[in-house]
C-alpha positions as CSV (number, residue, x, y, z in Angstrom):
1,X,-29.7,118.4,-164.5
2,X,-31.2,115.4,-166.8
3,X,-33.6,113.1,-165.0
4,X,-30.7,110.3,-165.4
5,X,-28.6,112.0,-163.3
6,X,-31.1,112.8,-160.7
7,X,-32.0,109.1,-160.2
8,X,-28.8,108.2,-160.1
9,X,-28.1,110.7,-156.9
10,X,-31.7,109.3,-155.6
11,X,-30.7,105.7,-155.8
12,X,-27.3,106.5,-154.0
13,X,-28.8,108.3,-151.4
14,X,-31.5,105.7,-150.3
15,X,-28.6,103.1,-150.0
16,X,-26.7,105.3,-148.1
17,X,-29.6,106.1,-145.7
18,X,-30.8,102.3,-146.0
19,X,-27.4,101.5,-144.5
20,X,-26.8,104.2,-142.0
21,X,-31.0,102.9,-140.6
22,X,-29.2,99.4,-140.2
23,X,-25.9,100.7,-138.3
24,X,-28.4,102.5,-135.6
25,X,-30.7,99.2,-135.2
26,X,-27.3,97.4,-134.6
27,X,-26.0,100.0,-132.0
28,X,-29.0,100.0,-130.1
29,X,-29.6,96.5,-130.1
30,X,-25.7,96.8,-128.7
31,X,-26.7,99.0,-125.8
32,X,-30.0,96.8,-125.2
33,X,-27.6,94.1,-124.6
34,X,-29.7,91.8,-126.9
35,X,-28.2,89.5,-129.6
36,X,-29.2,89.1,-133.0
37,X,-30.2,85.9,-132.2
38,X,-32.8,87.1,-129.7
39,X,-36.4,87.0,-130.6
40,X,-38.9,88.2,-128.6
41,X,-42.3,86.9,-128.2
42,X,-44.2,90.0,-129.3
43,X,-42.0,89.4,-133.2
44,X,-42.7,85.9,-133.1
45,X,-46.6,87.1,-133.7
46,X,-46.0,90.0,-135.4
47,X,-44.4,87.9,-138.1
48,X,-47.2,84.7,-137.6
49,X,-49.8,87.6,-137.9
50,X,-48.5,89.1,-141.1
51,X,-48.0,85.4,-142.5
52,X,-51.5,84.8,-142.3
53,X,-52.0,87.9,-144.0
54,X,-50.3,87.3,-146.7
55,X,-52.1,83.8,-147.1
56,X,-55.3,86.1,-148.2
57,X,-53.5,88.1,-150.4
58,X,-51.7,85.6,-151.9
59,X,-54.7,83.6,-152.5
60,X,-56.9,86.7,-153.7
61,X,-54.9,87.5,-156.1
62,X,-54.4,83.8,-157.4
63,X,-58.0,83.8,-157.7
64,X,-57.9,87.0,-159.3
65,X,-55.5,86.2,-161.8
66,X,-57.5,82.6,-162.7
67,X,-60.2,84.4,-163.5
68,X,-58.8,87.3,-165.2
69,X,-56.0,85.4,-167.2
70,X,-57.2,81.6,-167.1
71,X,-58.9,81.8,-170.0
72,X,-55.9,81.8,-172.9
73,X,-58.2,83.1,-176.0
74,X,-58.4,79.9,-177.8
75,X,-61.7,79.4,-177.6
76,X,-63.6,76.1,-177.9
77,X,-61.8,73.0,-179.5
78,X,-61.9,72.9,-183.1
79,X,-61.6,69.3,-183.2
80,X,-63.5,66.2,-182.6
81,X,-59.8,64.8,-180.7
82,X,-59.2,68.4,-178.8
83,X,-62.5,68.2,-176.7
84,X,-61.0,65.1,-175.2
85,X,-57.7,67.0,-174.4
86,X,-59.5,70.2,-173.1
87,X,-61.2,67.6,-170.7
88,X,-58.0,65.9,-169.5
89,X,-56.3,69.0,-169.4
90,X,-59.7,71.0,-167.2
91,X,-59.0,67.4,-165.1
92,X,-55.3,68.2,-164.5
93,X,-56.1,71.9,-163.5
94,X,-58.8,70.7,-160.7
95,X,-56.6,68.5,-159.3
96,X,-53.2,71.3,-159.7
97,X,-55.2,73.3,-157.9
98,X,-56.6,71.2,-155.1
99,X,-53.5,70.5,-154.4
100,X,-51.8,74.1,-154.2
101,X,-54.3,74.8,-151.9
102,X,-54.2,72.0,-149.5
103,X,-50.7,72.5,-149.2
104,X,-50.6,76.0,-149.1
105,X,-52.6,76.2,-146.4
106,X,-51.3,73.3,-144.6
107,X,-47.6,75.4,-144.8
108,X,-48.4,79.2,-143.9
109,X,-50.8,77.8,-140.6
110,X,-48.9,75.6,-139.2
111,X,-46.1,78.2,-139.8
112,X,-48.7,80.8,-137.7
113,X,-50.1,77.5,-135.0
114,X,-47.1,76.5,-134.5
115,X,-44.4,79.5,-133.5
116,X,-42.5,79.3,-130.5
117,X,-44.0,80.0,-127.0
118,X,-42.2,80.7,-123.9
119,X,-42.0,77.4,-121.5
120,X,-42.8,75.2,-124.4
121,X,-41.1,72.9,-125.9
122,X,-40.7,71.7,-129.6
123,X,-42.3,68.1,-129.8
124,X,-39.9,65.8,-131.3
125,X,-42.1,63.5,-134.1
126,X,-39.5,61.9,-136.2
127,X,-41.3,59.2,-138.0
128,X,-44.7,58.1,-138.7
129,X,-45.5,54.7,-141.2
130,X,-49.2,55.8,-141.9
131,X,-48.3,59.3,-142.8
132,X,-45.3,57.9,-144.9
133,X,-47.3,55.3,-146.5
134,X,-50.4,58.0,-147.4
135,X,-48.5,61.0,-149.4
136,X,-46.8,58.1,-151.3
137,X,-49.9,56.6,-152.1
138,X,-52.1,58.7,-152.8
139,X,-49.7,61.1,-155.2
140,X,-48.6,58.0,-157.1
141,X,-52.2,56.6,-157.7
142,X,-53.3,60.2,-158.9
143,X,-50.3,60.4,-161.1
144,X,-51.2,56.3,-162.4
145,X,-54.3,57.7,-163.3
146,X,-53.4,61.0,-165.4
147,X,-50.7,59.1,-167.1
148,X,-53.3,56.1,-168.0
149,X,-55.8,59.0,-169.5
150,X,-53.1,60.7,-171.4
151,X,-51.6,57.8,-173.3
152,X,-55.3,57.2,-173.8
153,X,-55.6,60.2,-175.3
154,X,-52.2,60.1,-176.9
155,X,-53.1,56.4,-178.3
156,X,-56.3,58.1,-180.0
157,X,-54.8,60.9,-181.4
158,X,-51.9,58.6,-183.1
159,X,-53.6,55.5,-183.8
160,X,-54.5,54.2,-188.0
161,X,-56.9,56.5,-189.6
162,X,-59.8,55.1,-191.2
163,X,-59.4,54.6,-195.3
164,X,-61.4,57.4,-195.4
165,X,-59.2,59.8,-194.3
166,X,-57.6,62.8,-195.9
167,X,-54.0,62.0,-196.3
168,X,-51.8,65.4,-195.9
169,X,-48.1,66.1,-195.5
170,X,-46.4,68.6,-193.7
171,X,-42.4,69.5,-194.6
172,X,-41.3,71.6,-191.9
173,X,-37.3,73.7,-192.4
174,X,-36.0,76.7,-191.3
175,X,-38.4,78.7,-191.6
176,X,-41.5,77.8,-193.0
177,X,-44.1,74.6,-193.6
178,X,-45.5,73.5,-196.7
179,X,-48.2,71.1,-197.3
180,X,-48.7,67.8,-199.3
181,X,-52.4,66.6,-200.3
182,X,-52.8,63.1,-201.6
183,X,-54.4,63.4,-205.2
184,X,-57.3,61.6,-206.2
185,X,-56.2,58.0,-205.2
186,X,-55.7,59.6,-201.9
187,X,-52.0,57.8,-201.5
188,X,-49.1,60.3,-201.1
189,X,-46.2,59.8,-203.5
190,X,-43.0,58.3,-202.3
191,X,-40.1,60.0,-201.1
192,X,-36.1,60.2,-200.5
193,X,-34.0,63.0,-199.4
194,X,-31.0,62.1,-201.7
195,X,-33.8,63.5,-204.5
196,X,-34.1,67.1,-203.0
197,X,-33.4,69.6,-205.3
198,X,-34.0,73.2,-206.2
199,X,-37.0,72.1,-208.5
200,X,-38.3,68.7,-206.4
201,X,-38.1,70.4,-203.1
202,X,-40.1,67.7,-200.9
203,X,-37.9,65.2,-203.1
204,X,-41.1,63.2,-205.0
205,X,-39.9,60.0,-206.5
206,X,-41.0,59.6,-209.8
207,X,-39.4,58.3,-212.7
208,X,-38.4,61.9,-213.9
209,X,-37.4,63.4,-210.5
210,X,-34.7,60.6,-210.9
211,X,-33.7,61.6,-214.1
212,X,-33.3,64.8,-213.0
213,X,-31.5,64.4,-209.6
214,X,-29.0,61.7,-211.7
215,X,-28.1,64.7,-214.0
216,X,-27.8,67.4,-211.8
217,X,-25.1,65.3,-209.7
218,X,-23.6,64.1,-212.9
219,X,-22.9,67.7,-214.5
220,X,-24.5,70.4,-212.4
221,X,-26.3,72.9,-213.8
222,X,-26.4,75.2,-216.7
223,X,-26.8,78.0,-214.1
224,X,-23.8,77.5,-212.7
225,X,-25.8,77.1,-208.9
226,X,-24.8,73.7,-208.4
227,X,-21.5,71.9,-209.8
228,X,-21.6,68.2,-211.1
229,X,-19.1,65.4,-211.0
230,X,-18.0,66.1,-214.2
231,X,-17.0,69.8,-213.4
232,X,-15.2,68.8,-210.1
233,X,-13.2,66.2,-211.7
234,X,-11.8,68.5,-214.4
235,X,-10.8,71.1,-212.1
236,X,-8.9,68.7,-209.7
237,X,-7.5,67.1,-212.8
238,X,-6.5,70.1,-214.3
239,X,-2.2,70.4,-213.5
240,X,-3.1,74.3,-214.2
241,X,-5.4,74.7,-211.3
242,X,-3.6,75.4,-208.3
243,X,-5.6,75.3,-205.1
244,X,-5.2,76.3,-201.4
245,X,-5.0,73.2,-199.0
246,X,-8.6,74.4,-197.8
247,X,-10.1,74.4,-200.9
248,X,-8.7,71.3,-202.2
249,X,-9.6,69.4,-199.6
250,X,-13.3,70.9,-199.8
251,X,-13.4,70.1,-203.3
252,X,-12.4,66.3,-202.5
253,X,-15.2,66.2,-199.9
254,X,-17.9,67.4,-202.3
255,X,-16.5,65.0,-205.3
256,X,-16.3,61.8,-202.4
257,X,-20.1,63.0,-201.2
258,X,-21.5,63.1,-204.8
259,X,-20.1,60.4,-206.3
260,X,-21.6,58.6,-203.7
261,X,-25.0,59.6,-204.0
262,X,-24.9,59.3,-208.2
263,X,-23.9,55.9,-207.1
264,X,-26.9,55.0,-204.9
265,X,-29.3,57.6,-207.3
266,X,-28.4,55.3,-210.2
267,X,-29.3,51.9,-207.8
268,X,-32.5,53.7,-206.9
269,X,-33.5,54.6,-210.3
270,X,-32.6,50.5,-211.7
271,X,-35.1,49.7,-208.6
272,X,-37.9,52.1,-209.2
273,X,-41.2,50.8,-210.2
274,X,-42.8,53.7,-212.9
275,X,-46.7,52.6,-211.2
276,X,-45.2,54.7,-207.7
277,X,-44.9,57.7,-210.8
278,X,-49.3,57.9,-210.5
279,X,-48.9,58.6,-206.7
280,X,-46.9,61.4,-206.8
281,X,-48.1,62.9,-210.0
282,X,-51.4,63.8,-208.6
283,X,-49.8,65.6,-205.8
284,X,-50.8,69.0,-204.8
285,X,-48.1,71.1,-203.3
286,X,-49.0,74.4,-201.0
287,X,-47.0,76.9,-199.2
288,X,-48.9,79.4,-198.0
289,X,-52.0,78.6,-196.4
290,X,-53.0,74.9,-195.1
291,X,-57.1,74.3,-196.3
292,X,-59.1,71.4,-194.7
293,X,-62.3,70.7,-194.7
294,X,-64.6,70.5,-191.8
295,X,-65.5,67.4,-190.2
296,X,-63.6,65.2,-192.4
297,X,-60.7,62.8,-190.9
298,X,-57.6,64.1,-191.7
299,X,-54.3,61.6,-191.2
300,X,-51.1,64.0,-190.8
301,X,-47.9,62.9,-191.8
302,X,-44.8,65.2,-190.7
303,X,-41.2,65.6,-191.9
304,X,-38.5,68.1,-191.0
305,X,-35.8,68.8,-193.6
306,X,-32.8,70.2,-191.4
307,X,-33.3,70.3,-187.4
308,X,-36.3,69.3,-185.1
309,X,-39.6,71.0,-185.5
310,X,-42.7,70.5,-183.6
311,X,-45.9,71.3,-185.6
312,X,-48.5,72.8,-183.3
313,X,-52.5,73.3,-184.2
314,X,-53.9,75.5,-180.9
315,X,-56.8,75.5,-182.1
316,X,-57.7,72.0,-182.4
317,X,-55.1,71.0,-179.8
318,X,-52.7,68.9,-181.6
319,X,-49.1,68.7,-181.8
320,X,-46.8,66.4,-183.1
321,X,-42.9,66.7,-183.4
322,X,-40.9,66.8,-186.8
323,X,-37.8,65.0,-187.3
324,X,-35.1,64.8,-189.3
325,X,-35.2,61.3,-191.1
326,X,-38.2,59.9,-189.5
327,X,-42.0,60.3,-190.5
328,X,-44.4,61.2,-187.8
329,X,-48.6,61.5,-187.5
330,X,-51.4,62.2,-186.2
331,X,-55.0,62.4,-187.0
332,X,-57.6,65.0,-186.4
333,X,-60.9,66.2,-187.9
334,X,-61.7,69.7,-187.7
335,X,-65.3,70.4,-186.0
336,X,-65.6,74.0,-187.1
337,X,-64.8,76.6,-190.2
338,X,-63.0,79.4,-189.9
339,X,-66.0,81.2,-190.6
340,X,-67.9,79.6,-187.6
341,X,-65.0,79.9,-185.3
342,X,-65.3,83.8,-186.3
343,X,-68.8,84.1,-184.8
344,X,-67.8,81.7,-181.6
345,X,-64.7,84.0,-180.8
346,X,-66.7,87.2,-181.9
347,X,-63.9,88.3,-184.0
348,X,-64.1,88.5,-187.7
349,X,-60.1,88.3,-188.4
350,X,-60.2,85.4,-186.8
351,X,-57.9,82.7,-188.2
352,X,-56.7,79.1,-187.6
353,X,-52.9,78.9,-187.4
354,X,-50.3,76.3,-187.5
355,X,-46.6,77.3,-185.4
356,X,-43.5,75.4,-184.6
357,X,-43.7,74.5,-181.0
358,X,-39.6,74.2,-181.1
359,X,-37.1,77.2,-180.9
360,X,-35.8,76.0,-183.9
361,X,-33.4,79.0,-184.7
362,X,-33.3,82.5,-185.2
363,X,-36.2,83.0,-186.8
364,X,-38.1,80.6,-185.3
365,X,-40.7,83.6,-184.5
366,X,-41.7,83.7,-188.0
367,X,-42.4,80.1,-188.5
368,X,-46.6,79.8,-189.0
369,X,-48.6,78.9,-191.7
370,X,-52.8,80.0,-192.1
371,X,-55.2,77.6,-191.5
372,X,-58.5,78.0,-193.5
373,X,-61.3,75.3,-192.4
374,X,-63.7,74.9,-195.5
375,X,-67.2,73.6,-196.0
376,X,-67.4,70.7,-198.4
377,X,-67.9,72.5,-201.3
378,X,-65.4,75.2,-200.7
379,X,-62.7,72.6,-200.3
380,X,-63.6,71.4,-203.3
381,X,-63.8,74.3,-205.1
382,X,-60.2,75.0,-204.2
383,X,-58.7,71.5,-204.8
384,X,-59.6,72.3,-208.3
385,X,-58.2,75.1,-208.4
386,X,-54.7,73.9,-207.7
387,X,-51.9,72.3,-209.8
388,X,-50.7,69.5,-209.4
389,X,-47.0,68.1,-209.0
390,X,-46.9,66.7,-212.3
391,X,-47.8,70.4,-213.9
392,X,-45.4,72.0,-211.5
393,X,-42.5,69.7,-212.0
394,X,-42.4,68.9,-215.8
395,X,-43.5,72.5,-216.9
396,X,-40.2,73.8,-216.0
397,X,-37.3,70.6,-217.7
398,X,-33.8,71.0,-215.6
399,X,-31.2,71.9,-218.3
400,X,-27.9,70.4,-217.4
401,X,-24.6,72.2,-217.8
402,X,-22.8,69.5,-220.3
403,X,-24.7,67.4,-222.8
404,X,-26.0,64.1,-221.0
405,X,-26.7,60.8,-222.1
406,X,-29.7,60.5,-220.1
407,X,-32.3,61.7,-222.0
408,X,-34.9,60.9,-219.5
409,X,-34.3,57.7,-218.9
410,X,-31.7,55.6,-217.7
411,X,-30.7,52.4,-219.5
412,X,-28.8,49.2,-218.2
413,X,-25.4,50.3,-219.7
414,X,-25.6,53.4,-217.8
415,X,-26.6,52.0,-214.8
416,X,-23.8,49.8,-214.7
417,X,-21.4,52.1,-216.4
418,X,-21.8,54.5,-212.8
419,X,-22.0,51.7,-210.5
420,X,-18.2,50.7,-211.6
């Protein structure tokens, strides 16, 4: 007989004899002549006695647990901002916790002072102003005053960064983050979604980036991985093609959506000042691990490419959400390396990490990126070490599939020859 089984017979057998224990109590309560209802005195402090009782346990063991599990692993704040939200958040906790044991207490004694007592009657106290007036009072000014401290907070962690300050970016999408350091004038490059492409990821606006995204939606590419104007417009016009309704309507949608965007592409690239090209050429681009370096000032910029992200620093207790078609920040400035925070948290594989704070899809789990905290000359060191957009970006030219008159640039006549 499998051990399934025998459960199975167990579990069956204690309901059955759970039951049959309830059908005596009811048949002898029958021949007592007593009601359900009925509640003698002697149960009255049985049940006041054992709620008292479990008052201590349930207090011992919330004690227990605080100090056993209170203590999440962080570790200290890594940043100058998070000791001012480990204090405001220690402050919350003291008063939580005050609070829950006031009330606590307030709930299981008068529950055990006050049960019912033969000859005595229930006092009737319907209304009382003072008492009104004081748990209105006193929970609304304690609430005034943790909201005023957290904007306070909030209003430090998101006000202007000095000029000083480290300018980063961080593109969040399903699933991953990757990080944009200002170059050496410390002013990220400009950006526009409508220039997101295989090669320009982060969609950079320079000059070229234009030139490229202009072609691409003209005629595709050679590849055959994305389809151009051109292309859709010979197949449509082609009486040979024959097409399912689905199709051709899906086809009409992508030739409507693109000629629309060549259209404001080719407005964006007769606008386009060639000085914005120096901001975004001396952008460095990384996707794997997120170095700063330590107590410098750090403004963060966030964007998310497809759904709402939240980009969450435990360590240095920060978080700020990333949204679809609007830039947020925040500012920080880390206080310790990684190689310091080791010997603090006594654990050489130690690392800083960056997570999405958003269940932002089905492999949301996955979503983190490495934090490294540098000395000075470490950070550096690497900074050197890394290419920058320019190298990335114009050491691999997009060939387009049909012979193009752009040949990186764009002149008047073909400005206005799209724009008609």
């Amino acid at each position: 007989m499998s051990f399934k089984l025998i459960t199975l017979i167990v579990i069956v057998l204690g309901v059955v004899a759970l039951a049959q224990l309830i059908r005596v109590y009811e048949l002898s309560s029958k021949l007592r002549n007593r009601r359900e209802e009925d509640i003698t005195n002697r149960d009255n402090r049985l049940n006041a006695n054992l709620l008292m009782g479990f008052t201590f346990f349930f207090y011992i063991g919330f004690i227990w647990l605080m100090l056993k599990y209170g203590w999440t692993g962080r570790g200290d704040a890594a940043s100058v901002g998070g000791e001012e939200t480990d204090w405001l958040l220690n402050l919350n906790f003291v008063i939580i916790i005050i609070v829950f044991f006031i009330t606590n207490t307030l709930l299981f004694y008068f529950g055990y002072k006050y049960i019912r007592k033969p000859g005595v009657k229930a006092y009737y106290y319907p209304h009382n102003n003072k008492l009104e007036l004081l748990w209105t009072v006193v929970p609304a000014v304690v609430l005034a005053v943790i909201i005023i401290l957290g904007l306070k907070v909030w209003n430090s962690a998101t006000s202007d960064a000095s000029k000083e300050a480290i300018r980063v970016e961080l593109f969040s999408k399903q699933f991953d983050w990757t990080a944009r350091y200002a170059g050496e004038d410390n002013i990220l490059g400009h950006f526009d979604y409508k220039l997101t492409t295989q090669e320009n990821e982060l969609a950079l606006m320079t000059t070229e980036s234009l030139d490229s995204a202009i072609r691409q939606m003209e005629f595709g590419k050679a590849d055959g991985t994305v389809m151009g104007i051109q292309l859709l417009e010979e197949k449509l016009n082609n009486p040979k093609n024959i097409f399912i309704p689905e199709d051709l309507e899906k086809m009409e949608n992508d030739l409507d959506r693109k000629t629309r965007l060549l259209r404001l592409l080719v407005q964006m690239r007769a606008r386009h000042n060639k000085k914005w090209d120096a901001e975004a050429y001396d952008d460095i681009i990384q996707k794997d691990t997120l170095h700063l370096c330590v107590n410098k000032e750090y403004e963060m910029t966030f964007r998310a490419k497809d759904v709402i992200h939240s980009a969450y620093f435990p360590h240095f207790r920060a978080q700020m959400n990333t949204v679809p078609g609007l830039t947020t920040r925040l500012k920080m400035t880390p206080k310790y390396t990684t190689k310091q925070m080791r010997g603090k948290m006594k654990n050489p594989k130690f690392n800083y990490v960056l997570m999405c704070n958003k269940i932002c899809g089905s492999a949301h789990y996955k979503m983190k990126m490495i934090v490294v905290v540098d000395s000075p000359s470490e950070y550096k060191a690497w900074l050197k070490s890394k290419q920058t957009f320019k190298d990335v970006f114009l050491a691999k030219p997009v060939e387009a599939a049909a012979a193009t008159p752009l040949e990186g640039t764009v002149t008047p006549a073909d400005t206005a020859k799209i724009i008609k």
